[in-house]
C-alpha positions as CSV (number, residue, x, y, z in Angstrom):
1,X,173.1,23.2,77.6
2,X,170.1,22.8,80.0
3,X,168.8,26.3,81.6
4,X,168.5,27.3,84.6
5,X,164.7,26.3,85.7
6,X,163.6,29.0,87.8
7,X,162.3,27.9,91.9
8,X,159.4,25.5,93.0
9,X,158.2,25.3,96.5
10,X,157.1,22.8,98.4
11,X,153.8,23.5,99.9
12,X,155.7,23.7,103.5
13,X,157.6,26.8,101.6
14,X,154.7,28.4,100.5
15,X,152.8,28.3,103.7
16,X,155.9,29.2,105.4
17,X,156.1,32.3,103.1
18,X,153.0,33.2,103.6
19,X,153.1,33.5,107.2
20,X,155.8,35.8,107.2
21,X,153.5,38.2,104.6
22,X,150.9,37.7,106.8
23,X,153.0,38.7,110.2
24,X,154.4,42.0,108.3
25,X,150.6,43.0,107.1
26,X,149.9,42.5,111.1
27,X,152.9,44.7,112.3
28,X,152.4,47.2,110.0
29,X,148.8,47.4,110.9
30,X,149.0,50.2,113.2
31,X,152.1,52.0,112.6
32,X,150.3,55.1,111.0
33,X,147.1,53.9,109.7
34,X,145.2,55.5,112.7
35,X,146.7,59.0,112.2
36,X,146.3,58.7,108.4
37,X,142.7,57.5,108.6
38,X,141.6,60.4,110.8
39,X,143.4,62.6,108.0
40,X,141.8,61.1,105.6
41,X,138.2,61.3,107.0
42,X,138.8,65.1,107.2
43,X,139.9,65.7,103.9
44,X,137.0,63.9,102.7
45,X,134.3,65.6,105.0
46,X,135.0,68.6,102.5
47,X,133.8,67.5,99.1
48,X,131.0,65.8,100.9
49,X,129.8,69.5,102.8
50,X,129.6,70.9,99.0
51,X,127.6,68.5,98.0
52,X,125.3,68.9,101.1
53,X,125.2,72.4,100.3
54,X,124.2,71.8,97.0
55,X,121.6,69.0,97.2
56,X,119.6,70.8,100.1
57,X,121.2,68.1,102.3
58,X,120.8,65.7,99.4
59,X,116.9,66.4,99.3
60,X,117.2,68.2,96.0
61,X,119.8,66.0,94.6
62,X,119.4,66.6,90.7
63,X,121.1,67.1,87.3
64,X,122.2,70.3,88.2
65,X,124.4,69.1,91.6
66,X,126.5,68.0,89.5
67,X,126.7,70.2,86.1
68,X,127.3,73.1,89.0
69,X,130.2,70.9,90.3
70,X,130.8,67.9,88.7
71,X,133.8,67.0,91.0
72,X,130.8,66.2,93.5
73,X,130.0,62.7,91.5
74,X,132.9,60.7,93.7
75,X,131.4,62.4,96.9
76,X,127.9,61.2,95.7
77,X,128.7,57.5,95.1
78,X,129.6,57.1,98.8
79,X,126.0,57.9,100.1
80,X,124.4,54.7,98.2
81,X,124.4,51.8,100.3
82,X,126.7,50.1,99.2
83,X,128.7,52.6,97.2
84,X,128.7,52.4,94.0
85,X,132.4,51.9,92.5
86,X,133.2,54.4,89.8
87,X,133.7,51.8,87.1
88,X,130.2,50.6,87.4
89,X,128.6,54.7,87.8
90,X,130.5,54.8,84.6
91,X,129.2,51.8,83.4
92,X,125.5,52.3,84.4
93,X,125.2,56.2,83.5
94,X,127.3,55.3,80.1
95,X,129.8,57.8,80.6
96,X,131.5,60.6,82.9
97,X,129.9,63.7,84.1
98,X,133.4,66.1,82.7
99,X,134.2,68.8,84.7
100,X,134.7,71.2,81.7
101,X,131.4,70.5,79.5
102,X,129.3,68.5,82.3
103,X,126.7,66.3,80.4
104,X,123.5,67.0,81.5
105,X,121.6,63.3,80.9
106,X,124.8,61.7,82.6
107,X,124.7,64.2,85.4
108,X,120.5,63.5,85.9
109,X,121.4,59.8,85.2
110,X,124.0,60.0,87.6
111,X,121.3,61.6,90.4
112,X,118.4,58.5,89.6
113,X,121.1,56.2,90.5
114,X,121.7,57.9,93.8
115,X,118.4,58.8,94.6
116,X,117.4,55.2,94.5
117,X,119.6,53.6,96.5
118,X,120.2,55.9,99.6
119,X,121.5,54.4,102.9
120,X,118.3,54.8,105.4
121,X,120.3,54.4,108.0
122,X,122.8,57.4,107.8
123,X,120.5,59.6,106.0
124,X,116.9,59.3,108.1
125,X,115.3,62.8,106.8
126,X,114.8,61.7,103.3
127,X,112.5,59.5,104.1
128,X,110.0,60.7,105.2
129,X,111.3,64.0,104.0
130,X,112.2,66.4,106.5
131,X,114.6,68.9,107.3
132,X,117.9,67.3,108.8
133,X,119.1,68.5,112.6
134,X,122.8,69.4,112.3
135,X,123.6,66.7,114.5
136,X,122.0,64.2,112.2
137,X,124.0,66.3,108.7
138,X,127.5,65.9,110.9
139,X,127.2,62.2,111.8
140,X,126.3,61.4,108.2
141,X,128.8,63.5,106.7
142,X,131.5,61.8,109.0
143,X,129.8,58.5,108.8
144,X,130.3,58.9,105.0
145,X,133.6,60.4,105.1
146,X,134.9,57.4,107.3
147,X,133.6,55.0,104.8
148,X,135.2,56.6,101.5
149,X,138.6,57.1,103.5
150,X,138.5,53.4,104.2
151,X,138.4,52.4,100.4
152,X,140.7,55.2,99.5
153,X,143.3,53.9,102.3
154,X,143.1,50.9,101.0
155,X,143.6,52.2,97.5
156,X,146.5,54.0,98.4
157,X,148.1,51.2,100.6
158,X,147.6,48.4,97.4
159,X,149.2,50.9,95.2
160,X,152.1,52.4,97.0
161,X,152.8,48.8,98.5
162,X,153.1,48.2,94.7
163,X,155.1,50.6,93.9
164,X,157.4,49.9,96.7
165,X,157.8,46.0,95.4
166,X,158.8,47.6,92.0
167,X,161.5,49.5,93.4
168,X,162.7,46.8,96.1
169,X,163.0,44.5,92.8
170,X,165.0,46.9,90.7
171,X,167.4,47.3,93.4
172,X,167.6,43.5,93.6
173,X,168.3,43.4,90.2
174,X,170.7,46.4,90.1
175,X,172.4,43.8,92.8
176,X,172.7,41.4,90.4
177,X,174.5,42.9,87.9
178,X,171.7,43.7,85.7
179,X,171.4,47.3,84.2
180,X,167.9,49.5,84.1
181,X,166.6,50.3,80.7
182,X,164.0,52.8,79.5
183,X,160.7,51.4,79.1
184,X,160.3,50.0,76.2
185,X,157.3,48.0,74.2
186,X,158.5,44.3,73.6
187,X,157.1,42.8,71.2
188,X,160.2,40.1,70.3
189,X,162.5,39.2,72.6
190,X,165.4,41.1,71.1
191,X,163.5,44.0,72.1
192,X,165.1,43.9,75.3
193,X,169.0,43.6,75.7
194,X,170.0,40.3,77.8
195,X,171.2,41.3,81.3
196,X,169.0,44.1,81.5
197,X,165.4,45.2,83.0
198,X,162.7,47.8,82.2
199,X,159.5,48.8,84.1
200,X,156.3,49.0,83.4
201,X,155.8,48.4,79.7
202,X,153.8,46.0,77.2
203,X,155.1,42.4,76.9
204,X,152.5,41.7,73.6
205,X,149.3,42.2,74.7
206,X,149.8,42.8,78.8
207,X,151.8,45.2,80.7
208,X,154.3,43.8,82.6
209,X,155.5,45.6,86.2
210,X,159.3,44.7,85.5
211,X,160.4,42.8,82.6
212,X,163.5,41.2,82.7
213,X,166.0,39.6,79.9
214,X,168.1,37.2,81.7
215,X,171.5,36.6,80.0
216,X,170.4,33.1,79.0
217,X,167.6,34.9,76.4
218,X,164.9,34.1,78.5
219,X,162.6,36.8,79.1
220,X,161.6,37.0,82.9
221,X,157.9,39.3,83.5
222,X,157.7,40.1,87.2
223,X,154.1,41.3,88.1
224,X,154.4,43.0,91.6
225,X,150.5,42.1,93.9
226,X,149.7,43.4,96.8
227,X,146.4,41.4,98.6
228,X,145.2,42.6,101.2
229,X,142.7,39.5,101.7
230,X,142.9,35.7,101.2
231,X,140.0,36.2,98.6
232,X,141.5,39.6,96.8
233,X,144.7,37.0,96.4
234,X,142.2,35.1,93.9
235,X,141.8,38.3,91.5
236,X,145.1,39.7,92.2
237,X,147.3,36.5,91.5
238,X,145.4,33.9,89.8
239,X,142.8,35.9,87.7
240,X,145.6,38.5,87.1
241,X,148.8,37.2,86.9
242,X,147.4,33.9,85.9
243,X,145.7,35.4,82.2
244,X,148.8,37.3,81.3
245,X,151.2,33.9,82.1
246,X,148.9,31.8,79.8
247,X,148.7,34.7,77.2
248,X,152.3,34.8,76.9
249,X,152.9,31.3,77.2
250,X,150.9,30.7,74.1
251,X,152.5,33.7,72.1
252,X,156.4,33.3,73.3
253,X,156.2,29.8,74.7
254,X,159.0,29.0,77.3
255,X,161.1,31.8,76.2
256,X,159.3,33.9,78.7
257,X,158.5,33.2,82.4
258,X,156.4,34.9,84.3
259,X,156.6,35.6,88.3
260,X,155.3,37.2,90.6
261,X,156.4,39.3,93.6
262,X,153.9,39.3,96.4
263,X,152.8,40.6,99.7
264,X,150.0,40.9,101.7
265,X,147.7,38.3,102.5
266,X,147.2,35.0,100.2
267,X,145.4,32.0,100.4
268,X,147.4,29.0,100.4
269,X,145.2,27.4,97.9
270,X,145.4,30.1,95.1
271,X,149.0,30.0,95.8
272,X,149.2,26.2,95.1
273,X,147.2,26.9,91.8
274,X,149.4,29.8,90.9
275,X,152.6,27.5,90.9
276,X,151.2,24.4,90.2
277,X,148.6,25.0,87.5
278,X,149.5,28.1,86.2
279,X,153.4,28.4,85.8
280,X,153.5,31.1,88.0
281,X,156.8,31.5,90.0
282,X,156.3,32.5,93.1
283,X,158.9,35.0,95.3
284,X,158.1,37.0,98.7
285,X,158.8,40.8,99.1
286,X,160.3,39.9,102.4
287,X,162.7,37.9,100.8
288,X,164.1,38.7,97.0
289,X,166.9,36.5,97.8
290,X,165.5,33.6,95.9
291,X,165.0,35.9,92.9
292,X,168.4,37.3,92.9
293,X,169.9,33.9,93.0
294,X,167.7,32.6,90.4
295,X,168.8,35.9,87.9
296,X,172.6,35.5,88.6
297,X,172.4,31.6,87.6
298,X,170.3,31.9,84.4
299,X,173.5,32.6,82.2
């Protein structure tokens, strides 16, 4: 007996779905990012004072900034220009700076790499050297502050928008009829029981957000991605998404299907590739009606 194939959208669906993303990202804009982001800013302002304090204003910014305090590292990658992420301060200084045992060459490795890429702009005493005014030290601490909270809202938003997707799905599936199983590696098929879903556990060599056995045998992985640009959709779904849907492919073959839940903001384009080119199935968070259906028929 033929299965169940899972939805395709015409491009007219896809464009349609992602206007609505699109419309919730706007009206969600502004409910309580303001409020947050002046929060944020002042929570940040603190680490940032230490490390003032410490570096003489960041004049004396050394090896021993951060073996006093090593918690001042994230503070200092946010007065480059740009900041540096911490994968590539880890990457470059071959390490972390730990808090219990700081490493000394990290830590002075860690200040070379600061000291030679400060932002002239918000920091005009260090060059020439000079003491800063306190008007000039507040600016830049808030200046800095408002650009760390920005990439740590972000953060926050990508993740707990995630997070949220994960949840909205196991309550779809709840609705289905399917029951919630610990997590569990799965590694065969039989690993999970049909009718039932997991989160956040290894499908072979990937993690899958919420596996899925569907009560035909099939194997369902449903990768939750939140974009919050048409060109972070490229890493999010097709680079992403796309490398563990061709992994599995070749490992399980059609015995496991991969989709992906998404919200945010996507290019059209990568959409179309994600579908098209790269078995992807593609469902909205707005709109889990099209998974539900498509789990209740595969029996």
């Amino acid at each position: 007996m033929a299965k169940v194939v899972p939805p395709r959208w015409s491009i007219e669906e896809l464009e349609s779905g992602r206007q609505r993303a699109l419309a919730e990202v706007i009206a969600s804009w502004g409910k309580d990012g303001s409020e947050r982001y002046v929060n944020t800013v002042e929570q940040l302002s603190l680490p940032l004072r230490r490390l003032f304090a410490a570096s003489n204003d960041l004049g004396d910014l050394s090896a021993a900034t951060f073996t006093g305090d090593a918690s001042l590292v994230a503070a200092a990658r946010f007065v480059t220009a740009p900041p540096v992420s911490a994968d590539d301060l880890k990457t470059l200084v071959g390490g972390t700076v730990s808090v219990k045992t700081p490493d000394v060459l990290r830590a002075e490795r860690v200040a070379e790499i600061i000291r030679s890429a400060w932002d002239p702009l918000r920091f005009p005493w260090l060059n020439p050297r000079r003491a800063a005014t306190e008007i000039e030290r507040d600016t830049a601490i808030k200046w800095t502050a408002s650009i760390w909270a920005i990439e740590s809202m972000r953060t926050y938003k990508r993740v707990t928008s995630a997070r949220e997707q994960e949840l909205k799905v196991a309550q779809a599936l709840e609705s289905s009829g399917f029951q919630s199983l610990a997590p569990r590696r799965i590694d065969a098929l039989e690993d999970l029981d049909r009718g039932s879903f997991t989160r956040e556990c290894r499908i072979g060599d990937h993690k899958s957000d919420v596996p899925v056995r569907l009560r035909d045998g099939r194997l369902l992985s449903i990768e939750c991605k939140v974009s919050n640009s048409a060109v972070n959709s490229k890493k999010r779904l097709n680079n992403d998404v796309g490398a563990k849907a061709g992994d599995w492919k070749k490992t399980f073959g059609t015995q496991v299907i991969t989709a992906a839940v998404l919200s945010g903001v996507y290019s059209l384009g990568n959409l179309i590739t994600a579908q098209d080119h790269q078995d992807i199935i593609i469902f909205w968070a707005h709109d889990l009606d099209p998974l539900k259906e498509f789990v209740a028929a595969a029996t």
